[in-house]
C-alpha positions as CSV (number, residue, x, y, z in Angstrom):
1,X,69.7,99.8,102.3
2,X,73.3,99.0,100.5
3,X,73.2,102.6,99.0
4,X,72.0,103.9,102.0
5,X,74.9,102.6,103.8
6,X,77.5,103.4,100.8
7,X,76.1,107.5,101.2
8,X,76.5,107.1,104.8
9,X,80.2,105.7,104.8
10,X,81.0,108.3,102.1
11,X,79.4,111.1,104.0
12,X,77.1,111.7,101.2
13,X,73.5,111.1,103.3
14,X,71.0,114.1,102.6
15,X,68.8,114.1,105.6
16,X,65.6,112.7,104.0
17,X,68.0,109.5,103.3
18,X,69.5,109.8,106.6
19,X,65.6,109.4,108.3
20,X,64.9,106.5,105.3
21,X,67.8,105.0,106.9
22,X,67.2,105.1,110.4
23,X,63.9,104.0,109.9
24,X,65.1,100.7,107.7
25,X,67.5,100.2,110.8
26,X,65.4,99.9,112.9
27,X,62.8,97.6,111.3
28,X,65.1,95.0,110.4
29,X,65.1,92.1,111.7
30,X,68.9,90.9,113.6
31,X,68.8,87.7,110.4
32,X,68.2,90.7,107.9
33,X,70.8,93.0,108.9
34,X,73.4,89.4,109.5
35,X,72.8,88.6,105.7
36,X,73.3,92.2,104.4
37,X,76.4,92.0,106.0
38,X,77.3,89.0,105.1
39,X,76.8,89.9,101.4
40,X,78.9,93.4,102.0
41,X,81.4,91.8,103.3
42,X,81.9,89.1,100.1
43,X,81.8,91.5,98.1
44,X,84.8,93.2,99.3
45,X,86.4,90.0,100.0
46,X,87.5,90.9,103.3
47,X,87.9,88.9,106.2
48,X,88.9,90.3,109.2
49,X,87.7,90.3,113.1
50,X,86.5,93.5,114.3
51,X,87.9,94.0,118.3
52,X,85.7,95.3,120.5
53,X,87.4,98.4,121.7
54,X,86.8,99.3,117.7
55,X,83.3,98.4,117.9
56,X,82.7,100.5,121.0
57,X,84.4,104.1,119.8
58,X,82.6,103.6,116.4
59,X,79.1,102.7,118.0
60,X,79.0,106.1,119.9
61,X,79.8,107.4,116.2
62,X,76.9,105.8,114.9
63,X,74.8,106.5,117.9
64,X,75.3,110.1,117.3
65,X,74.9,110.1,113.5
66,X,72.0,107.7,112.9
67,X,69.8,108.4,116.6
68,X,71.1,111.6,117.9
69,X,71.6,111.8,121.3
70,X,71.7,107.7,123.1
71,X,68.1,106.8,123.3
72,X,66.2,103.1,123.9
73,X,65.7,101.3,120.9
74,X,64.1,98.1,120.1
75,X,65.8,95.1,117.9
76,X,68.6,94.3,120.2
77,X,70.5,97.7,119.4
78,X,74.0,96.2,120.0
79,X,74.0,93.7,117.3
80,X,72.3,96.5,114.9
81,X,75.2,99.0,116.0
82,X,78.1,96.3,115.3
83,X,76.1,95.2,111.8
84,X,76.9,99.5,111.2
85,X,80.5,99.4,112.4
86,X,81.5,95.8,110.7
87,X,80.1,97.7,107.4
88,X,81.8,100.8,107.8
89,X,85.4,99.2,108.7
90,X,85.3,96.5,106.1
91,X,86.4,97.7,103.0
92,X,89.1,99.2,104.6
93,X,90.2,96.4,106.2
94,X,92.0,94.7,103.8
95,X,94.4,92.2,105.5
96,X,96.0,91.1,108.4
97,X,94.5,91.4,111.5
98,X,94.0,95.3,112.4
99,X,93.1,97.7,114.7
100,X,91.7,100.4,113.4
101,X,91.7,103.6,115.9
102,X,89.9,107.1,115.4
103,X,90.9,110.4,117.4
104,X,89.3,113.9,116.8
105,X,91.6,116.6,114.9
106,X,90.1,119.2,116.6
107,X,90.8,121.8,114.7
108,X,89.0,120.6,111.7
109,X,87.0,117.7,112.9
110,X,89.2,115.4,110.8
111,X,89.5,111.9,112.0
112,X,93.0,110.5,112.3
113,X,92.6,106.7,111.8
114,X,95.5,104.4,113.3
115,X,96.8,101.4,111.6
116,X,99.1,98.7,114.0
117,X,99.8,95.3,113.0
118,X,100.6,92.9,115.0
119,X,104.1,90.7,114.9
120,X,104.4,88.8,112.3
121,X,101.2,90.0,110.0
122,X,101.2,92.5,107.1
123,X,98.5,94.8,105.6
124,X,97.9,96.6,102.8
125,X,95.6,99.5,102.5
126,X,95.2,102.8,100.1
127,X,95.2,106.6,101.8
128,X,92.8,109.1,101.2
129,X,95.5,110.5,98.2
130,X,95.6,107.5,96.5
131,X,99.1,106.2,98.6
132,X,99.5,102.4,98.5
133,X,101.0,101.2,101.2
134,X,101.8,98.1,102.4
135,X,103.0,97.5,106.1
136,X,104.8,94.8,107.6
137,X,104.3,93.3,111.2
138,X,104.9,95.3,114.3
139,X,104.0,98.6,112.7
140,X,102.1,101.5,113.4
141,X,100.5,104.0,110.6
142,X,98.4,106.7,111.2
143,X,97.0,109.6,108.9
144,X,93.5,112.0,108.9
145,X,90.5,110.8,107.0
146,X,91.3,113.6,104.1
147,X,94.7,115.7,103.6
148,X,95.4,119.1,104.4
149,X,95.5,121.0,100.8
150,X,99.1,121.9,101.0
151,X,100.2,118.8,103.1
152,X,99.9,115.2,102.9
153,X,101.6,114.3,106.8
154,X,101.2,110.7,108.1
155,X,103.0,109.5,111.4
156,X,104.7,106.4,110.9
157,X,106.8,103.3,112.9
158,X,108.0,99.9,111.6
159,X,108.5,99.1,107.8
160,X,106.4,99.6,105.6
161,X,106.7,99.9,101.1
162,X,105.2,103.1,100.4
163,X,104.0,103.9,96.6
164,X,103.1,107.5,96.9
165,X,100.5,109.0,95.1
166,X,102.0,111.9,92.8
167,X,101.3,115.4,94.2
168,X,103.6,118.1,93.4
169,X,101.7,120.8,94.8
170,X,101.3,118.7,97.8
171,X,104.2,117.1,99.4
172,X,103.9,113.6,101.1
173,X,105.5,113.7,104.5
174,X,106.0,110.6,107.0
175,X,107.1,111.5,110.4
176,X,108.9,108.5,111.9
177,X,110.7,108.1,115.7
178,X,113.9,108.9,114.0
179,X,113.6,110.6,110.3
180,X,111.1,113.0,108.6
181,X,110.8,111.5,105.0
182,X,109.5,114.1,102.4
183,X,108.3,112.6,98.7
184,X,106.1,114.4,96.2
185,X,105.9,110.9,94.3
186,X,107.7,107.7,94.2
187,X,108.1,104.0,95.9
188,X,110.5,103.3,98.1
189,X,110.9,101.0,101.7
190,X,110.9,102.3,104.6
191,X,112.5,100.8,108.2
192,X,112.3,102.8,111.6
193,X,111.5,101.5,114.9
194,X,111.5,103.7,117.9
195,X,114.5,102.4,120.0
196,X,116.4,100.9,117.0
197,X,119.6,101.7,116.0
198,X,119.1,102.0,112.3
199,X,117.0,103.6,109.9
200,X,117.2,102.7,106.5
201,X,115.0,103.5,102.8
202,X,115.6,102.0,100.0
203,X,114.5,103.8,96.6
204,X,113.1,102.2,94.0
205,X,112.0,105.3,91.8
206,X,111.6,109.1,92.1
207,X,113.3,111.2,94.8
208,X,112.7,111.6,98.5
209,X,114.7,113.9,101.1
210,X,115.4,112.4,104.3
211,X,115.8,114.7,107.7
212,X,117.7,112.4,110.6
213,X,115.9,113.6,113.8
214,X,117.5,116.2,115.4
215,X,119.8,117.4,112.4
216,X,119.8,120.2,110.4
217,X,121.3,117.6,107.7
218,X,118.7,116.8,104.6
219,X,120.2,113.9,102.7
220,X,118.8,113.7,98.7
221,X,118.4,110.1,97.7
222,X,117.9,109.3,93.7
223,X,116.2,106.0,92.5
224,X,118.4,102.4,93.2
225,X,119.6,103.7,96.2
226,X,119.9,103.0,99.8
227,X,120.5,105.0,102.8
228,X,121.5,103.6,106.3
229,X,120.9,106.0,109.1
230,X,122.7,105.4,112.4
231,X,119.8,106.8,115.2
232,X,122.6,106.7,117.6
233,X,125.5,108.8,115.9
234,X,123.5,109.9,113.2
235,X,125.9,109.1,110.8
236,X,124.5,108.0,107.4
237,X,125.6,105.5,104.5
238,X,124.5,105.6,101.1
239,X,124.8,102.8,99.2
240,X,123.8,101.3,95.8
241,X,120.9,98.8,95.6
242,X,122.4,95.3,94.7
243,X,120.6,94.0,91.5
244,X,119.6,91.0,93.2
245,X,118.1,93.5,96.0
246,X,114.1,93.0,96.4
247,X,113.4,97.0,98.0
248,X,110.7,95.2,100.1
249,X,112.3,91.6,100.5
250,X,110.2,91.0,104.0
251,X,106.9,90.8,101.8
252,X,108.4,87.5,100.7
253,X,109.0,86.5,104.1
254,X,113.1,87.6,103.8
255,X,115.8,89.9,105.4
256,X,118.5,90.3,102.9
257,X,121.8,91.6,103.8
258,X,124.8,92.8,101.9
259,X,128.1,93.6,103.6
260,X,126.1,94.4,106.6
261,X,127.9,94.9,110.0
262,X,127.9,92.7,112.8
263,X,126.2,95.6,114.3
264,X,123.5,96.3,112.0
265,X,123.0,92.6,111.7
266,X,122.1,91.9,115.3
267,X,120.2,94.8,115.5
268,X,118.0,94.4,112.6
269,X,117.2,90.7,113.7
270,X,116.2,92.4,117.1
271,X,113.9,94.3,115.5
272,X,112.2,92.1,113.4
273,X,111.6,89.2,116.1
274,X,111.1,91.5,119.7
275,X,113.8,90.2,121.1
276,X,117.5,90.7,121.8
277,X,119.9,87.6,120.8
278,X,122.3,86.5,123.9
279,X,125.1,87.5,124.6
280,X,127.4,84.2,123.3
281,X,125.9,84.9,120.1
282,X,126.5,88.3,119.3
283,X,130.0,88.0,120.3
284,X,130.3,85.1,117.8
285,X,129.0,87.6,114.9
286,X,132.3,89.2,114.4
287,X,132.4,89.5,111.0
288,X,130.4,91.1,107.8
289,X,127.2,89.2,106.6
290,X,125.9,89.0,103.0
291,X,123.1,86.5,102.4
292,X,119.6,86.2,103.2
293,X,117.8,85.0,106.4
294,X,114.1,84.2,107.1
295,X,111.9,86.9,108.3
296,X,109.6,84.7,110.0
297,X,111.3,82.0,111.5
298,X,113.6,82.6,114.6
299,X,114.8,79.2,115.5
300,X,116.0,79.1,111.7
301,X,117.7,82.4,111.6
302,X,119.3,81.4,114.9
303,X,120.4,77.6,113.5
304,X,122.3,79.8,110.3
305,X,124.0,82.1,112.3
306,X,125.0,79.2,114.6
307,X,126.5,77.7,111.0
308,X,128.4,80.7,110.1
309,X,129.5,81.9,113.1
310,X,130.7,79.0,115.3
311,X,133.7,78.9,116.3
């Protein structure tokens, strides 16, 4: 039944398999389909709860694919439906905890699948194109289950390290609250939050173009650089990478700062924690910061700005 399954998630089921399927489905006992499960999900090493709003959209999925049109079944059907759903969600699933959405693209029937994490979690997880991307907490990523030949569009909000999948033909485009960020191939990080002031990427290698929203402006970044976007203005800095720079610094649990404004800094630690520093403290931060802070850890960001900036 394991190749059955593969063909099925890979939308490679003739419909002699499809009926071979459906019939092993339903024979199985609910200990059967609990250890093929078990064993799929070992192998893919992958460890993750499945939410029930997930399990209910993908049911009527499998409902319609496996049975047709809704009809009574034997074997205590729910547990048979989430053994199909746990299996079809778990090798993409690769960490963190996720919820995994699906919409209809009407116009082609191509599912767009939604990708949020929640505050303080990562994930990392491979597009249809090959992408690698890896997405820090309070985030949100969504793209279709295959790309448009002359496209490659994902929508995107939070920060996330993309290593795009080279494509010249076919332009990789992420749509976020406050840029449009165009690649054809190349890793970079990527910050914007809707309702922050800033927007920043940081290049590692290759080239991207970067379109503030609402600007007619296209900034060209090369590799080791940095641009700063100000949502608000829409003013832009572009700055060197420091050689001490980590592009994707939060992945080790770090904000790092150089020269940064008092500005940027209070707005950046906003975004990262959800919530907004009092007022005593940000009129303390007065002056530039260069250092590093903890990503993860509130009460120990506040205790260092409480050592620099006390007066």
């Amino acid at each position: 039944m394991n190749d059955l399954l593969d063909k099925l998630i890979n939308d490679r089921l003739t419909s002699a398999e499809l009926s071979e399927l459906r019939e092993g489905f339903n024979a199985a006992s609910d200990e059967e389909l609990a250890a093929l499960l078990f064993d799929r999900d070992s192998e893919n090493e992958c460890h993750v709860s499945v939410p029930g709003e997930i399990i209910d959209e993908t049911k009527s999925r499998i409902d319609s694919r496996l049975f047709g049109n809704p009809a009574p079944r034997r074997h205590n059907p729910f547990k048979k439906i989430l053994f199909i759903a746990a299996s079809i969600l778990m090798p993409f699933l690769l960490a963190g905890t996720i919820w995994w959405h699906f919409d209809n693209a009407s116009s082609e029937d191509i599912d767009i699948c939604t990708v949020i994490t929640a505050r303080n979690e990562s994930s990392s997880l491979r597009l249809p194109d090959g992408t690698s991307v890896k997405i820090n907490g309070n985030s949100t990523l969504s793209f279709p289950s295959r790309f448009r030949k002359k496209t490659r569009e994902v929508s995107f909000s939070g920060e996330a390290y993309f290593e795009v999948g080279k494509d010249t033909d076919c332009p990789f485009i992420i749509i976020t609250p406050s840029v449009t960020v165009t690649v054809k191939g190349t890793a970079f990080n990527l910050l914007s939050r809707k309702g922050a002031r800033y927007s920043e990427i940081a290049l590692d290698n290759g080239s991207v173009s970067v379109c503030p929203k609402d600007s007619r402006e296209t900034i060209e970044m090369t590799s080791g650089t940095k641009v700063i976007i100000d949502n608000t203005t829409g003013k832009h800095f572009v700055r060197p990478l420091d050689s001490l720079q980590n592009t994707s610094s939060w992945t080790s649990m770090e904000l790092y700062f150089e020269n940064a404004t008092p500005i940027y800094l209070i707005d950046r630690i906003e975004q990262t924690y959800g919530t907004s520093l009092d007022s005593e403290m940000k009129k303390n931060i007065d002056e530039n910061f260069t250092g590093t802070l903890p990503s993860d850890n509130l009460d120990e960001t506040l205790r260092i700005l409480n050592r620099i900036y006390s007066k």
